[in-house]
C-alpha positions, 0 to 999 in steps of 0.5 A: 503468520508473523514469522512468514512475514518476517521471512518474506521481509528478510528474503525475496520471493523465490528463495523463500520456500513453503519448507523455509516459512514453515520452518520459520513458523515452527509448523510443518510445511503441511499446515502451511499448505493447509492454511493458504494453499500456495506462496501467492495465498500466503502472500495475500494473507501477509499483504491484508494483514499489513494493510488492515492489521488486525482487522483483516475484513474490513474494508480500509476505507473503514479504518480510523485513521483513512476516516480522518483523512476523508473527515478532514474538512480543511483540504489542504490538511486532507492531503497531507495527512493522506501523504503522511498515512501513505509514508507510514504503511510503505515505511512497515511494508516495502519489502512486502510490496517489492516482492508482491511486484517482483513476483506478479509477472511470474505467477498469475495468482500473484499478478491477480493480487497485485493489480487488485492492490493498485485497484483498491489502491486507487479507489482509495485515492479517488475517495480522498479526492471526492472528500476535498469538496466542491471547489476545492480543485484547480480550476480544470481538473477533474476528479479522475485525473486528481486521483490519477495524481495523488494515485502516482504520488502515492504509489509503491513504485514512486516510494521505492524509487525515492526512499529506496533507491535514491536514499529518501528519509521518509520524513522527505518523501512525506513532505514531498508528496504532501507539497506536490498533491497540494501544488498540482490539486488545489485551486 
């Protein structure tokens, strides 16, 4: 699985071929094939195994380091560190996300795992919210719309247009999702 990542990352979707990762793999097309059933199965395969490393069925709320965000009792700390994990994983896996995004408008089944990312994505994002405590949003905001923020912050769109696009170090896009949540959240 690792050197169909590492195609997947050197290539964009649709040059990629079942014959060019099997290659890459050094197996032949069939075991891929047999191992994921198409491109959008192995893309779902590659992105859980970015997300959850080894640990490919457990949940990342589970994950130690999303733990310590939601265990930080100082929530100012609970921001930056959630922006700090956020920049780590887009660091590993933008290319990933790029294709991902890409390719959902031309495959349902690629479509389907994208939205199911920003679904969980922003699960995530709501349960770092609820993990600041009473009081310690802006007076007005709601739950929702807190995560609605940190989610837009947060989201693989935002660190493409900024780090990729616009030529952002990670340490500025870190820093600045950490001051923003931080401005636009707490009270």
């Amino acid at each position: 699985m690792d050197a169909a990542r590492e195609l997947f990352e050197r290539e964009s979707y649709p040059a990629t071929s079942v014959a060019a990762i099997a290659e890459t793999a050094q197996v032949t097309p069939r075991t891929v094939y047999l191992g994921f059933e198409t491109k959008a199965g192995l893309l779902r395969a590659i992105w859980n195994r970015a997300l959850r490393g080894e640990r490919d069925d457990t949940p990342v709320a589970e994950h130690r380091w999303f733990q310590e965000v939601l265990n930080e009792p100082d929530s100012e700390r609970t921001l930056r560190l959630n922006a700090r994990n956020s920049r780590r994983f887009k660091e590993r896996s933008t290319k990933l996300l790029q294709v991902i995004r890409d390719a959902a408008p031309l495959e349902p089944a690629i479509a389907e795992l994208w939205e199911r990312i920003q679904v969980e994505y922003y699960s995530n994002q709501l349960a770092v919210v609820r993990s600041l405590g009473p009081g310690a949003l802006r007076p007005g905001l709601g739950e929702r719309r807190a995560a609605d923020i940190i989610w837009s912050l947060n989201h693989p769109n935002t660190w493409i247009q900024l780090s990729v696009l616009r030529g952002w170090t990670p340490a500025q896009y870190e820093r600045w999702v950490g001051d923003t949540s931080c401005q636009q959240l707490l009270a």
